[in-house]
Structures are given as structure tokens and as C-alpha cells.
N, CA, C and O of each residue as an XYZ file, in Angstrom:
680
protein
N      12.804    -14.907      1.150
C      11.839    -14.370      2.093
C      11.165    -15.497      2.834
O      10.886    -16.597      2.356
N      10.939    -15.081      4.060
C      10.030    -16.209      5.109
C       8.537    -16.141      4.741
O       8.195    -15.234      3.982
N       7.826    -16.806      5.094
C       6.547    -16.961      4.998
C       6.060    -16.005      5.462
O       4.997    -15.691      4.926
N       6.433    -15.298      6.366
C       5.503    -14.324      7.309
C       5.512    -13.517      5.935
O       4.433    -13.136      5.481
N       7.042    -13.169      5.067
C       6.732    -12.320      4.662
C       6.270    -12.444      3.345
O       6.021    -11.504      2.590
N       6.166    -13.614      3.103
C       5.213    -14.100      1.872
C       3.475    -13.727      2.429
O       2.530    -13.483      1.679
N       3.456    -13.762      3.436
C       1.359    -13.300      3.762
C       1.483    -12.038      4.250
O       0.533    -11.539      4.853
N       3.031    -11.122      4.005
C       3.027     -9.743      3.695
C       2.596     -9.493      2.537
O       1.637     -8.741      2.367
N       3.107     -9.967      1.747
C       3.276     -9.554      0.283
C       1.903     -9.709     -0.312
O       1.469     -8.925     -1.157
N       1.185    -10.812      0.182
C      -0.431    -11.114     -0.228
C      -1.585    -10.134      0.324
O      -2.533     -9.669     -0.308
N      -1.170     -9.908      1.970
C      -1.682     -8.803      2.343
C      -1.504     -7.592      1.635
O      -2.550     -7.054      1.271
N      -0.705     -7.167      1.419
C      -0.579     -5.876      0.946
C      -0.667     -6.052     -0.898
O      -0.335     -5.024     -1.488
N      -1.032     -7.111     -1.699
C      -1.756     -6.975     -3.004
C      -2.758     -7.264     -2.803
O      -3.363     -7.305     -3.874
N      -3.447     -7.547     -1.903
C      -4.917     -7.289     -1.929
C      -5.429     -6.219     -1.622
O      -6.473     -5.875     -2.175
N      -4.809     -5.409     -0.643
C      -5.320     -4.012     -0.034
C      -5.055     -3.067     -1.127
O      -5.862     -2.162     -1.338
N      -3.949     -3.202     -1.872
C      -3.536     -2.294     -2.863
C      -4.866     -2.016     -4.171
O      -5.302     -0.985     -4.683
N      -5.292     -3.924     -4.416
C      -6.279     -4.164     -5.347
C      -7.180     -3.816     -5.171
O      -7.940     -3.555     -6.104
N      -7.577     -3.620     -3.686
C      -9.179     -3.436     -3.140
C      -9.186     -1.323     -3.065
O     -10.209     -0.641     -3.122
N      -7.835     -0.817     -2.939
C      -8.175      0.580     -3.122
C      -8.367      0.742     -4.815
O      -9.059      1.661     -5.253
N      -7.652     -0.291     -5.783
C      -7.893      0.558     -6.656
C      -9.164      0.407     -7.455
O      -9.627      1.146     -8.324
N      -9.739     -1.025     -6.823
C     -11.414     -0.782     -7.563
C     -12.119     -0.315     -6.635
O     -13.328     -0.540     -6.697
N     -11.593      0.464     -5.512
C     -12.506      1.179     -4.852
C     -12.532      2.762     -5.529
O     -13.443      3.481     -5.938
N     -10.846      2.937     -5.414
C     -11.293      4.183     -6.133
C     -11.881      4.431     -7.802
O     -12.312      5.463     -8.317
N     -11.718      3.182     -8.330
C     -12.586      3.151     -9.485
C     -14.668      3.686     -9.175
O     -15.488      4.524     -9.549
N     -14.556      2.552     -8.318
C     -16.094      2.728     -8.185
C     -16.668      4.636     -7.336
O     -17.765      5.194     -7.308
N     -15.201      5.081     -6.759
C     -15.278      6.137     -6.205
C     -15.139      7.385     -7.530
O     -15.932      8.325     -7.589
N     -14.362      7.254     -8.220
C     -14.784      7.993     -9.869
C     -15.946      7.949    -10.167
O     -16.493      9.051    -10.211
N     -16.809      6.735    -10.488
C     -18.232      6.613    -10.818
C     -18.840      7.369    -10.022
O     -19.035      8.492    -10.486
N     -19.307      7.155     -8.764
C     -20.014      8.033     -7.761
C     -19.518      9.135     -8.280
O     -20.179      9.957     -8.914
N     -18.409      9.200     -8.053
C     -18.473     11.949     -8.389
C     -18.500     12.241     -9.469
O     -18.568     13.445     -9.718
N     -18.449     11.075    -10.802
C     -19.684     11.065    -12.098
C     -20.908     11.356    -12.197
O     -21.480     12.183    -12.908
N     -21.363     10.480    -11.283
C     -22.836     10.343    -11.354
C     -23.275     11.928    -10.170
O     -24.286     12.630    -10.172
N     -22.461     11.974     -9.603
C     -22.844     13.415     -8.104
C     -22.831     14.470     -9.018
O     -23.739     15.301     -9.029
N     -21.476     14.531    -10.117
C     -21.035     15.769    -10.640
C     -21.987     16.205    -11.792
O     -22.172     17.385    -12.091
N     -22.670     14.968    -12.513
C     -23.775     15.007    -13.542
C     -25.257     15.704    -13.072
O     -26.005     16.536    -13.586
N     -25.272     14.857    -11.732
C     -26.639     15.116    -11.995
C     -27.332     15.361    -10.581
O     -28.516     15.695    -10.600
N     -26.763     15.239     -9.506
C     -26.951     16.082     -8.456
C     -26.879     17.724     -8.108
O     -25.895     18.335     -8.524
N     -27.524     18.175     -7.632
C     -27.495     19.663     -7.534
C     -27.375     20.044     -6.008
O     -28.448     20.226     -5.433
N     -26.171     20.195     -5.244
C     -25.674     20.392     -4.039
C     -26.784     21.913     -3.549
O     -26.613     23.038     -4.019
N     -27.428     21.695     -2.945
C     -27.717     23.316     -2.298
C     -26.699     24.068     -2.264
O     -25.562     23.618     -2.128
N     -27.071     25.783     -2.426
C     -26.054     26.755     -1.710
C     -25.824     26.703     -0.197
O     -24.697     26.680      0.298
N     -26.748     26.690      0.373
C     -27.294     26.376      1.648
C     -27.190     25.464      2.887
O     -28.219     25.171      3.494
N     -25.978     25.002      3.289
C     -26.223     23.713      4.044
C     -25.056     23.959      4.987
O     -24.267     24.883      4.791
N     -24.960     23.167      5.957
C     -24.167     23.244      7.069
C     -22.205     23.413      6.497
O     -21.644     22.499      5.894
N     -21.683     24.396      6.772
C     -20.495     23.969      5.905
C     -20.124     25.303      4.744
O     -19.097     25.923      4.467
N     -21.602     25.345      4.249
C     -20.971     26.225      2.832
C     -20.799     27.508      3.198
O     -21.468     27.924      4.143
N     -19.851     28.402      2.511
C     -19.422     29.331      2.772
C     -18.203     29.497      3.880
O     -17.485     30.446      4.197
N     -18.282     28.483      4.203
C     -17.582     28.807      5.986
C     -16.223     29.619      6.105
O     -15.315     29.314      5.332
N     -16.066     30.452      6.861
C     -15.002     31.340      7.064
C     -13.736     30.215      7.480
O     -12.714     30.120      6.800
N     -13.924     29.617      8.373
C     -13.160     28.230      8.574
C     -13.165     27.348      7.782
O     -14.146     26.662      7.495
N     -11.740     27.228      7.190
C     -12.059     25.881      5.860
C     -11.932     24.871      6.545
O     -12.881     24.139      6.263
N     -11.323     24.424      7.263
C     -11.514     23.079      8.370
C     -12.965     22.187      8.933
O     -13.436     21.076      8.689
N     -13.456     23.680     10.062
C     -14.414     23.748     10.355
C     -15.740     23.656      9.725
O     -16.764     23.184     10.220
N     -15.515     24.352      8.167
C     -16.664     23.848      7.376
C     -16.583     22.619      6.517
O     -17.504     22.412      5.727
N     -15.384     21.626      6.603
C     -15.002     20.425      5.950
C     -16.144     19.348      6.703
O     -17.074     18.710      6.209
N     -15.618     19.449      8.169
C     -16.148     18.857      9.334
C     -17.980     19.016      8.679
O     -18.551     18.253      7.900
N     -18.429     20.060      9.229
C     -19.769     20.542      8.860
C     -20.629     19.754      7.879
O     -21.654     19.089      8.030
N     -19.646     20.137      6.506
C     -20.410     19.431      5.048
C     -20.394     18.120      5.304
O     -21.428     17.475      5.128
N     -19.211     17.492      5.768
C     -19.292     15.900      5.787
C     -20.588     15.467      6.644
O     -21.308     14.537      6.280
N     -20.848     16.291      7.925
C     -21.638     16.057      8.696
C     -23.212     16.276      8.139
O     -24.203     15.681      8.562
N     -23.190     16.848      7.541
C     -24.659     17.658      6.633
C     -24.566     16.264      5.663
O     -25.535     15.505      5.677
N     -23.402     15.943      4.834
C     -23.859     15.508      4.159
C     -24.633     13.634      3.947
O     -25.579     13.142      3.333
N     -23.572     13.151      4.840
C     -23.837     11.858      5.183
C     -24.885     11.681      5.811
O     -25.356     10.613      5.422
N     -25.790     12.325      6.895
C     -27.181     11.809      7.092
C     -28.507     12.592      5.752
O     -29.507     12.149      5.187
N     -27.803     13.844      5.744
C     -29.035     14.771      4.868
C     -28.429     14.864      3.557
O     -29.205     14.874      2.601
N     -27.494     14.917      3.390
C     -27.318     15.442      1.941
C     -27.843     14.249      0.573
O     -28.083     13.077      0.862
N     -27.920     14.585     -0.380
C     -28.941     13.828     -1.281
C     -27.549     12.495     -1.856
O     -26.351     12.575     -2.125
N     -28.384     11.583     -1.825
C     -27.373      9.776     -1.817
C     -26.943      9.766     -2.367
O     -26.145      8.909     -1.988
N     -26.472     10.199     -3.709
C     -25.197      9.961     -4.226
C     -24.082     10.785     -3.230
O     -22.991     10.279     -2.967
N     -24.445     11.950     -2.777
C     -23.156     12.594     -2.302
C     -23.030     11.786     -1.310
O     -21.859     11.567     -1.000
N     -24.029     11.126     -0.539
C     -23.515     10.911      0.617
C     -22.809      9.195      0.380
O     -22.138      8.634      1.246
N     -23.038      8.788     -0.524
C     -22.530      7.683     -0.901
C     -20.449      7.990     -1.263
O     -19.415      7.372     -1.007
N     -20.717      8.933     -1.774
C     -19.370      9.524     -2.054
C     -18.654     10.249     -1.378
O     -17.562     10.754     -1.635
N     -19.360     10.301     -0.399
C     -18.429     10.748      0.773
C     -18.130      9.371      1.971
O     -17.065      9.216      2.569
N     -19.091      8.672      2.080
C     -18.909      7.497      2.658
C     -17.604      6.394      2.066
O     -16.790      5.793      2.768
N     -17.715      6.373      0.716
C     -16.251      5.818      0.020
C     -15.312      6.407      0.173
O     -14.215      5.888      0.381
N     -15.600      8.028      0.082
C     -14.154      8.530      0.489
C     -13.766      8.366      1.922
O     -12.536      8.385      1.891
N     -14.085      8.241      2.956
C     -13.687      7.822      4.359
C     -13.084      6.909      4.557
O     -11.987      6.844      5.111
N     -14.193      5.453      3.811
C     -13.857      4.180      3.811
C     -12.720      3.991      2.597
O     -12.549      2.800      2.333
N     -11.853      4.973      1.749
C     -10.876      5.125      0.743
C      -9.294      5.603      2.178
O      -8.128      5.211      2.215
N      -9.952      6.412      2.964
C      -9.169      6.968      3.962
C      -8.636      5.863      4.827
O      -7.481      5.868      5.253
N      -9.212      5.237      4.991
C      -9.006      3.917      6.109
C      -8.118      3.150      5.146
O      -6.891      3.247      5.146
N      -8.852      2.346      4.287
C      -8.064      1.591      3.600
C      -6.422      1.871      3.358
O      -5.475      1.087      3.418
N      -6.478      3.479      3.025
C      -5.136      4.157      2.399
C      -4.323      3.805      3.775
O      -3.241      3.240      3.618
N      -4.736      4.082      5.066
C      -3.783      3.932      6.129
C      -3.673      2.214      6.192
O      -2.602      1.613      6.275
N      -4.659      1.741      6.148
C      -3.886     -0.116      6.446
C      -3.184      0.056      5.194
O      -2.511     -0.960      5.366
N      -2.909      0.345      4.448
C      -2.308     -0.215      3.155
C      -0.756      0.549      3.752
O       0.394      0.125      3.634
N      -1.205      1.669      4.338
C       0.318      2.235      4.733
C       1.261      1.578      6.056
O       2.445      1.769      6.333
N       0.009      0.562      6.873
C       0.396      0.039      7.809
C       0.968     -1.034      7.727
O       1.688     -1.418      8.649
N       0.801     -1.683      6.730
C       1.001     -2.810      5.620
C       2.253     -2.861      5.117
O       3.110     -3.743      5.176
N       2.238     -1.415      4.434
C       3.808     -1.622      3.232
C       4.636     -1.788      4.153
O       4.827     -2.987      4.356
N       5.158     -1.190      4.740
C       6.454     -0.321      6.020
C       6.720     -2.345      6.027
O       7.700     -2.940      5.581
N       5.876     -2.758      6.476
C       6.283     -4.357      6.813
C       7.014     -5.665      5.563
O       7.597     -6.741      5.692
N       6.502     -4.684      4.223
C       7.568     -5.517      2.882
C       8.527     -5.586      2.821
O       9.225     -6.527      2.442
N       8.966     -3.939      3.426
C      10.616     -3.712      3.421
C      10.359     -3.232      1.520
O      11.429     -3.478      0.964
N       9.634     -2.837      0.793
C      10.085     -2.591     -0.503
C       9.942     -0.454     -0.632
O       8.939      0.251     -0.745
N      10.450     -0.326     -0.602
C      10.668      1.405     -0.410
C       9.966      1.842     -1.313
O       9.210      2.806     -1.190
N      10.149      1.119     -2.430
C       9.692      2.087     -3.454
C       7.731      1.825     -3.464
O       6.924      2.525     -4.076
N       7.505      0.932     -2.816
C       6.099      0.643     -2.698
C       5.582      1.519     -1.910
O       4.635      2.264     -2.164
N       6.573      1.402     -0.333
C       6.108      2.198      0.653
C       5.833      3.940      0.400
O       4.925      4.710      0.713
N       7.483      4.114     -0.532
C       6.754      5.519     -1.394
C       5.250      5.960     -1.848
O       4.365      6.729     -1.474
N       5.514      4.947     -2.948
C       3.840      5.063     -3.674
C       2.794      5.153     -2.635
O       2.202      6.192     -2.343
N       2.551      3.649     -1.937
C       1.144      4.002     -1.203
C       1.338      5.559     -0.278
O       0.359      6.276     -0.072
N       2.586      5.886      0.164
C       2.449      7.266      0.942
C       2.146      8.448     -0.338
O       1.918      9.633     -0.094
N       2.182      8.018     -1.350
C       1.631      9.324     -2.571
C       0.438      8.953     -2.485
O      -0.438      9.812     -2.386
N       0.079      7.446     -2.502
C      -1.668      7.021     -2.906
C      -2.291      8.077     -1.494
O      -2.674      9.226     -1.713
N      -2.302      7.616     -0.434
C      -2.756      8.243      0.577
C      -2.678      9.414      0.696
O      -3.509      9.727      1.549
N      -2.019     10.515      0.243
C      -1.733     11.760      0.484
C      -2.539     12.281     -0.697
O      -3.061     13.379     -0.504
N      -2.757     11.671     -1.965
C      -3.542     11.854     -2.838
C      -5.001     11.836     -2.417
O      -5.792     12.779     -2.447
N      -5.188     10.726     -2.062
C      -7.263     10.426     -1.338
C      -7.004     11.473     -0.503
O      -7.324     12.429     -1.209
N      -6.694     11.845      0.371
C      -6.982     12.706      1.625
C      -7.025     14.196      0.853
O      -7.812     15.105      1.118
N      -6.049     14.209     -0.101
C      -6.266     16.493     -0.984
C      -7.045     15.855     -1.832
O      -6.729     16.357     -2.910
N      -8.157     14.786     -2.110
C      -9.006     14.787     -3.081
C     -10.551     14.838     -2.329
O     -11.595     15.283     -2.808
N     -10.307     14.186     -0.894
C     -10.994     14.291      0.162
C     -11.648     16.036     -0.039
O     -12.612     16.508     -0.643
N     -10.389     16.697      0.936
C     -10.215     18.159      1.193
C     -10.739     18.805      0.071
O     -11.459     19.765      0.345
N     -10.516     18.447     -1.617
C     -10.949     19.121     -2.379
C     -11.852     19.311     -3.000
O     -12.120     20.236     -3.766
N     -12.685     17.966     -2.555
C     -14.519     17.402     -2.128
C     -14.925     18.498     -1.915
O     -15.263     19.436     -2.637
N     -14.857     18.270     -0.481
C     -15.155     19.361      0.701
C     -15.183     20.835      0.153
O     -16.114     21.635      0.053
N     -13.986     20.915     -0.137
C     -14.028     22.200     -0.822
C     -14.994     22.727     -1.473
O     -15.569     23.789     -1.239
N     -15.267     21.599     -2.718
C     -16.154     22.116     -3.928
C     -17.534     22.154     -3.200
O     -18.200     23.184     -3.301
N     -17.860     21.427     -2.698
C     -18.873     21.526     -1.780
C     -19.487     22.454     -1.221
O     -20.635     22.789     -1.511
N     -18.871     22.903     -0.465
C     -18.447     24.275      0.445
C     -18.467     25.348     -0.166
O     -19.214     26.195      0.324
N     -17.638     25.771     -1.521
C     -17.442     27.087     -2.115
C     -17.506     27.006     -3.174
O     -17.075     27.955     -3.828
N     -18.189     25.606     -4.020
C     -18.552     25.759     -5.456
C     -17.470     26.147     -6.334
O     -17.900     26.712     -7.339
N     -16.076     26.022     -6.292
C     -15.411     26.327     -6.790
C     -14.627     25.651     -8.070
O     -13.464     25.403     -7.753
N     -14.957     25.257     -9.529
C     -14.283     24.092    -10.335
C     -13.068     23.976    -10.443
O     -12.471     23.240    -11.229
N     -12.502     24.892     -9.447
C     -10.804     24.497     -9.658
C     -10.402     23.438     -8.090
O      -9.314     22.930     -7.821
N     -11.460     23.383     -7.426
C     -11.472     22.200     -6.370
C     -11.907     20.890     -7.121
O     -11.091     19.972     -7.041
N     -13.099     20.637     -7.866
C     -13.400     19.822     -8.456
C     -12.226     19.064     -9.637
O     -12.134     17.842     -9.753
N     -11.265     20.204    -10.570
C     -10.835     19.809    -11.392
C      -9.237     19.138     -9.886
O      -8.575     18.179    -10.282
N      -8.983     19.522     -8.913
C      -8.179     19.109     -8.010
C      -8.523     17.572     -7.666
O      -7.742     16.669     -7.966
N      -9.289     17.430     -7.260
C     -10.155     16.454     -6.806
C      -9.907     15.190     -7.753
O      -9.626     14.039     -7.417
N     -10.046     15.601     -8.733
C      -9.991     14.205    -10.168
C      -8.574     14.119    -10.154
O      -8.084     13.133     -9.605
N      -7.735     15.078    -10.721
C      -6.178     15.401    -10.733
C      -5.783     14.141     -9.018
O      -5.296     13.010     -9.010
N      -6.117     14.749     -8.195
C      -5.044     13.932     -7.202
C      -6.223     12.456     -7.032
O      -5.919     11.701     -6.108
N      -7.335     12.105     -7.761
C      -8.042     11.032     -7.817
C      -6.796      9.948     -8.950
O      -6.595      8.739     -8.835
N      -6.314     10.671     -9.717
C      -5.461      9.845    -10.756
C      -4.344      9.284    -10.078
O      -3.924      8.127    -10.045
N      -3.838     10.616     -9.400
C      -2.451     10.606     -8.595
C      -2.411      9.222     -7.766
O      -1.451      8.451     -7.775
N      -3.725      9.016     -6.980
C      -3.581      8.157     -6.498
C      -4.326      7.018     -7.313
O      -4.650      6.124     -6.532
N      -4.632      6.800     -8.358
C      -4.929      4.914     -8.590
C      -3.217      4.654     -9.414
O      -2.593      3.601     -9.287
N      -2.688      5.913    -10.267
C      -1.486      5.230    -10.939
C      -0.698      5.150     -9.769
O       0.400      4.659    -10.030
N      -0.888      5.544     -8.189
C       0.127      5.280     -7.267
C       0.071      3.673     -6.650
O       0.955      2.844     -6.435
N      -1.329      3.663     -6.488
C      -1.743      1.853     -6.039
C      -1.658      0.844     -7.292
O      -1.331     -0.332     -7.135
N      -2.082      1.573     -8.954
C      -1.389      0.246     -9.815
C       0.166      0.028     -9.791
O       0.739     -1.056     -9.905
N       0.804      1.404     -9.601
C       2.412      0.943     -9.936
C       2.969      0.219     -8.213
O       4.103     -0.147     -7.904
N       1.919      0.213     -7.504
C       2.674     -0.384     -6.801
C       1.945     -1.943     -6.587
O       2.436     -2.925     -6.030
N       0.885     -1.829     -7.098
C       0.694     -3.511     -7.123
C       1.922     -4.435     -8.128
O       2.396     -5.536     -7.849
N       2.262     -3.463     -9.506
C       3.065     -3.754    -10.292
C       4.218     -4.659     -9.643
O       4.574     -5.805     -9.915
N       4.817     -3.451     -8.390
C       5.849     -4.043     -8.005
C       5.748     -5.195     -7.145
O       6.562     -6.114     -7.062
N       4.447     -5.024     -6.383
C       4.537     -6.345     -5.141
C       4.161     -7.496     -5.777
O       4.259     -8.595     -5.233
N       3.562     -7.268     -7.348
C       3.334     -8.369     -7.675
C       4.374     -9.374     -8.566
O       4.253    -10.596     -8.651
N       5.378     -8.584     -9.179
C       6.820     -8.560     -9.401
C       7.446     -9.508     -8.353
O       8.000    -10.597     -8.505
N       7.193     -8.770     -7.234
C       8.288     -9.277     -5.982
C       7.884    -10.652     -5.661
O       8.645    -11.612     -5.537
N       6.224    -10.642     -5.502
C       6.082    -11.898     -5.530
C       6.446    -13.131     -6.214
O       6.746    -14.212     -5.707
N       6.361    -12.748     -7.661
C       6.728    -13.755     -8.467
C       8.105    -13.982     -8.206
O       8.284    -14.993     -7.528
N       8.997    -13.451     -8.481
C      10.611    -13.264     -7.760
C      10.673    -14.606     -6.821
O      11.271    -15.648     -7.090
N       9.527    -14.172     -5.083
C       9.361    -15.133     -4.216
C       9.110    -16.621     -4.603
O       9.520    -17.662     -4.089
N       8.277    -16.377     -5.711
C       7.442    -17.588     -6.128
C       8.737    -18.838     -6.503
O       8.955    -20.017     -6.224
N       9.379    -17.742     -7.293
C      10.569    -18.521     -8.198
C      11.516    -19.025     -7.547
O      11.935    -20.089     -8.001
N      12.030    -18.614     -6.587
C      12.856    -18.974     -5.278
C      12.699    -20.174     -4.227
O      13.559    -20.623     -3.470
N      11.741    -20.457     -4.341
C      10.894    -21.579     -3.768
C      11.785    -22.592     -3.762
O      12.428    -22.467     -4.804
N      12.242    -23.690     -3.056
C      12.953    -24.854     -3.416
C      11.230    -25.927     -4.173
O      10.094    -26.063     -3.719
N      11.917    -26.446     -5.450
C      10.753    -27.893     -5.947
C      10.660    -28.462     -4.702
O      11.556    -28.310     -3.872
N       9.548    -29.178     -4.461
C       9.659    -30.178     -4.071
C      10.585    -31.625     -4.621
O      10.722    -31.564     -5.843
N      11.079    -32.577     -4.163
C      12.010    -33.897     -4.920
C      11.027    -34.756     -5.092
O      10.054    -35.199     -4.481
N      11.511    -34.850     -6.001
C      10.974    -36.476     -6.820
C      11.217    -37.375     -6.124
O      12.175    -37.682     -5.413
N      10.136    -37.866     -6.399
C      10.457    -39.386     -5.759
C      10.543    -40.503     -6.996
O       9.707    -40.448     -7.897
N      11.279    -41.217     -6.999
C      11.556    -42.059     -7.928
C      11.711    -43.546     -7.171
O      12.172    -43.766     -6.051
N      11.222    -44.412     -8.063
C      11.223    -45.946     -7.649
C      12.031    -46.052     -7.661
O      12.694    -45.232     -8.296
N      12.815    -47.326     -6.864
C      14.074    -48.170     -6.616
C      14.244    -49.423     -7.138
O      15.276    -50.053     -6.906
């Protein structure tokens, strides 16, 4: 591999590393929301005949008004959303498939854990909440097994390296 694609391979284990202690610290937050916050019935969003339309709503209710842990946990999940796409903008450029797989499970995971936020939010429902954790797993064993591999590949790279030569007196 060329260099470019050696500060692929670095790029994309750091982004991989940085979603998965993000979504670590993003578990803690809907710990601490799911313990001991008490969501109103009441707020822009809930109930909504439109599940879309009231996704939009709650996020909007919740990030200026809604009480700081949620809105802290909804702010990671956005900033979990972003990340998931550079990381997807990222792999495609390793050339390793089976990575590019994973992060497209990691990402598809944050976004129905996103939706299933929203959901619980919205319609109080614990089979959104128990969704929510379920595709929260889906995606960190999708970003460790794929740090696994880029970090694999790297070493691979590492090993390939020509030594530098000795220099020896005359």
C-alpha cells in the first residue's frame, strides 16, 4: 500500500475509535435520561399522527427545551450521525469490503436507534426503548469488529515496510 493509503487506514481507525467511545459515552447519557429523567406527555412531537413529522418536532422541542440530559442525548446522537457518515466516507477509500460492510451496519444501526429515540419519546413505548439499546449494540460490535480489521490491516502494512539499511563501517 502507498502512503496515501497508509493516512487512509489511520483516518479511518481513528473515526472508527472516536464513534465507539462516543457511542459508549452515548449509552451513559440514555442511562442516566432512562433513570431519572421524566419526559412530559406533553411536548411538541408526542403523540403525532405523523411519525416523521413528530421525529422532526421532538428533536426540535427537545434540544432547546427539553430537560439536559435528553437534550444532551440527542445532541450525541446527531453528532453519532455525522461521524457514522465520515466514517462511511472514509471506508469506501480502504478498499477493505468487509469494513466498508460493517461501518454501513454501524450507521444504519445509530440512525433506527436515532428513530427509536424519537419514538420512545413520542409514544412512550418500551419496545422502542428496548430497540434503541438492541441496534445501540448492533452498532459498537459493528465499529469494534471493524477497527479489529483496519487495525489488522495496518499491522500487515506496518510489516511490509522495506528496513531501512545498515550502514556499516568500511
Amino acid at each position: 500500500m502507498d502512503d496515501v493509503s497508509a493516512a487512509t487506514l489511520r483516518r479511518s481507525l481513528r473515526i472508527d475509535l472516536a464513534l465507539c467511545l462516543t457511542l459508549v459515552v452515548q449509552f451513559l447519557l440514555g442511562m442516566v435520561t432512562n433513570l431519572f429523567v421524566k419526559i412530559p406527555d406533553e411536548h411538541p412531537g408526542a403523540h403525532a399522527r405523523e411519525y416523521f413529522s413528530g421525529v422532526v418536532a421532538a428533536i426540535g422541542w427537545a434540544l432547546p427545551h427539553g430537560p439536559g440530559w435528553v437534550a444532551a442525548h440527542v445532541t450525541l446522537g446527531l453528532l453519532l450521525v455525522v461521524g457514522a457518515v465520515a466514517a462511511l466516507i472514509t471506508t469506501r477509500r480502504t478498499g477493505i469490503r468487509a469494513h466498508t460492510v460493517l461501518t454501513a451496519v454501524g450507521a444504519f444501526a445509530i440512525v433506527g436507534a436515532g428513530f427509536n429515540g424519537a419514538s420512545f419519546v413520542n409514544y412512550g413505548a418500551d419496545l422502542s426503548s428496548l430497540l434503541m439499546a438492541a441496534l445501540w449494540a448492533i452498532a459498537l460490535t459493528s465499529y469494534v469488529v471493524a477497527l479489529f480489521l483496519l487495525a489488522r490491516r495496518a499491522a500487515e502494512h506496518a510489516g511490509t515496510r522495506p528496513e531501512p539499511a545498515a550502514v556499516t563501517p568500511h
